[in-house]
N, C-alpha and C positions, 0 to 999 in steps of 0.2 A: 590516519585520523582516529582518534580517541570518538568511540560515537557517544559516550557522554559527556563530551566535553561545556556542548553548552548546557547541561544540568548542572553540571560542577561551577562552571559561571552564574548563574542563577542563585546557585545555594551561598556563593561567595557573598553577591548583590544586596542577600537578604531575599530573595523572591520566592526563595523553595524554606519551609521550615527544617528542620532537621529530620523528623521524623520520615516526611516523606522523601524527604532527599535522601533517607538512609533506604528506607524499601523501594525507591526504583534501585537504587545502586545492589542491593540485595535481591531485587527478583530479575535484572538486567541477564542474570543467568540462564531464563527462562526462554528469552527472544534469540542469545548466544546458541541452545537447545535446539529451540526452532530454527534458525538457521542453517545449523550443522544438518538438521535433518531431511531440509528442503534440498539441499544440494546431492545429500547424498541420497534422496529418493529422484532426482530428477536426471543428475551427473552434470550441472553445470552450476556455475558457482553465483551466490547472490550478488546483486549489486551495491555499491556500497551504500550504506543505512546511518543513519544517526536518531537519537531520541530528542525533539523537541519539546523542553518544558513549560510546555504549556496544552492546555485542551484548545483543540478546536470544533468552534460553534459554526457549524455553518447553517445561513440563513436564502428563507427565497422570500419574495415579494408577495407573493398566494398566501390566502387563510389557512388552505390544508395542507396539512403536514412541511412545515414548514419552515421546522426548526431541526435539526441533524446534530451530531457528534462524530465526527470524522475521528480515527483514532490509527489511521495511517495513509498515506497519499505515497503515488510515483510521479517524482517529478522531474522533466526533463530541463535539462541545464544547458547551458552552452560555456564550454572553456577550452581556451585554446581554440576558438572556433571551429568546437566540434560539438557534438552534442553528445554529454551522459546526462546517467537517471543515476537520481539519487532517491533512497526510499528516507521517509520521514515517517517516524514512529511517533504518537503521540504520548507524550510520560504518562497520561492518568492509566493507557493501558498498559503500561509496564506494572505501574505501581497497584491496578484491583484487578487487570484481567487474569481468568483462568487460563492455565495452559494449553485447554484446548482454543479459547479463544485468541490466545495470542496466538497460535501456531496456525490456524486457521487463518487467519489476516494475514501474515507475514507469507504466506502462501499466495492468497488472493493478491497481493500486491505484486510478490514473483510471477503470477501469470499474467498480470496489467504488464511488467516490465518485457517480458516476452514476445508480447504482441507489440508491443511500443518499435521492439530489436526489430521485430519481423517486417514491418512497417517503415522503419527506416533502411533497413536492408534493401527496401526494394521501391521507395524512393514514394509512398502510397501518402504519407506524411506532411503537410505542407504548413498545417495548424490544427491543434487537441481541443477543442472546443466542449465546456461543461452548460449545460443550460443551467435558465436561471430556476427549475421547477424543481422541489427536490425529488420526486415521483419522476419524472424523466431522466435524469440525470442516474438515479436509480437504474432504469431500464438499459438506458446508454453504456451504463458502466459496465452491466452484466453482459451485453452485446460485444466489448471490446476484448474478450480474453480468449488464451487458447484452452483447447477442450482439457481439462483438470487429468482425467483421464491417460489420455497421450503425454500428458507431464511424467507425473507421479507413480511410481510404483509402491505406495505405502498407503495399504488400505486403510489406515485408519486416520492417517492423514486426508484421503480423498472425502469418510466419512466427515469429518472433520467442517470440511470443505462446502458439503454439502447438505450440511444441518444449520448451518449458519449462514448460509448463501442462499436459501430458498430465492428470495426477490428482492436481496440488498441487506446486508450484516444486521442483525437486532438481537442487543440482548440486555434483557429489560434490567436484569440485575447488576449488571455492566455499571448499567445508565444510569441508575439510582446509585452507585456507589459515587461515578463523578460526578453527581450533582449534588447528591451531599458531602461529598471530603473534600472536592477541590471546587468547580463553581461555587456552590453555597459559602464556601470557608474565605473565597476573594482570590484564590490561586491564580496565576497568570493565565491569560485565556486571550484567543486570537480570534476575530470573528471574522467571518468571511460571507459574501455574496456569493452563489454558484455562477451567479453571472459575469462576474469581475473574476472566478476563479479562471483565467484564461490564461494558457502559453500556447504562443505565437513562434513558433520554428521557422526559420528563415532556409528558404531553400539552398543556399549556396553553404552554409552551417552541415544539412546533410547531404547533402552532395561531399564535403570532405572528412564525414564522419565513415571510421573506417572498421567497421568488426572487425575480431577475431578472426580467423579460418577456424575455428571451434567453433565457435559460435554457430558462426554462420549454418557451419557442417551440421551440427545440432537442430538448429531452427530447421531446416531441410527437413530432417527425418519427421522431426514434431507435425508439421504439418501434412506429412503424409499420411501419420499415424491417425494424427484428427481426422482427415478427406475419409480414411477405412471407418473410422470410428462412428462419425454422421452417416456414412454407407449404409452400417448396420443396422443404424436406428430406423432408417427407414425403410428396409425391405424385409 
């Protein structure tokens, strides 16, 4: 699978101008980077990704804080009646984010996918439920991954990680670049509810969903690595 494919459908459509059709496709190098690099600081390979061109807005019902810019999601799929995750990139962050902030996200999202394996692996999974609050869902998301740590052996990827993940991704100059190039300009945008953002996994789907023996092997160590890791912290 071409993961720019549906960008290149888009710009075909008329939906993407040239210019920014031209800089995802030119900074698309950057998340390629990232990738290569997550794998080989971690030893297990990404899942497969695609860029969706469009931003997405997600929204909650509450006064505060209550408007977000998602700029990559892990979503789990069901085919062949099994269940993969497929990572979705949002194009405005290919096309303004820095490299540390794409590599940092593309990270974050590898260790959602992780916990996702770890979870299915061992059958904990039944349904992924986002609240509708973005301030919980916030919290929720930071509660679902494995320790960065026990991933990663590249520090400056882990810094990365952890400059930008304080209490949920923000970064203001990000924000302002998609709100003026691509919201402000009318670019495609998908809005979304936290509360509608729901997938439903059907038990008998992971019941014959089957990893790796890598994997598996892998996820094993990781979290023995994390159980030493919380150890430490607390003694």
């Amino acid at each position: 699978m071409d993961p720019l494919v549906k960008v290149h459908e888009a710009h075909d459509k008329g939906q993407l101008p040239k210019r920014i059709y031209g800089l995802i496709k030119k900074r698309f190098s950057i998340v390629v980077d990232g990738i290569d690099r997550i794998e080989s600081a971690s030893g297990i390979n990404y899942p497969v990704a695609y860029v969706e061109p469009s931003a997405i807005i997600s929204q909650s019902s509450t006064t505060s804080y209550s408007y977000g810019i998602l700029y990559a999601r892990t979503i789990p799929v069901v085919s062949n009646d099994q269940v993969q995750v497929v990572i979705q990139i949002s194009a405005p962050l290919v096309a303004f984010g820095l490299k540390g902030s794409i590599h940092a996200i593309l990270a974050h999202e590898f260790l959602h996918y992780l916990e996702l394996m770890r979870r299915i692996s061992k059958m904990e999974l039944l349904s992924d439920e986002l609240s509708g609050n973005l301030f919980e869902s916030t919290y929720s998301d930071s509660t679902r991954l494995f320790e960065p740590r026990a991933v990663f052996n590249d520090k400056t990827l882990l810094s990365h990680i952890t400059k930008k993940f304080p209490e949920g991704f923000r970064d203001y100059k990000l924000e302002d670049k998609v709100e003026k190039f691509w919201t402000g300009k009318q670019l495609p945008t998908i809005t979304i509810t936290l509360d509608t953002n729901i997938v439903k996994l059907a038990a008998n789907s992971l019941a014959k969903t089957k990893l790796a023996p890598k994997l598996l092997q892998k996820l094993k160590k990781l979290e023995q690595k994390a159980s030493k890791l919380r150890k430490k912290k607390y003694y």
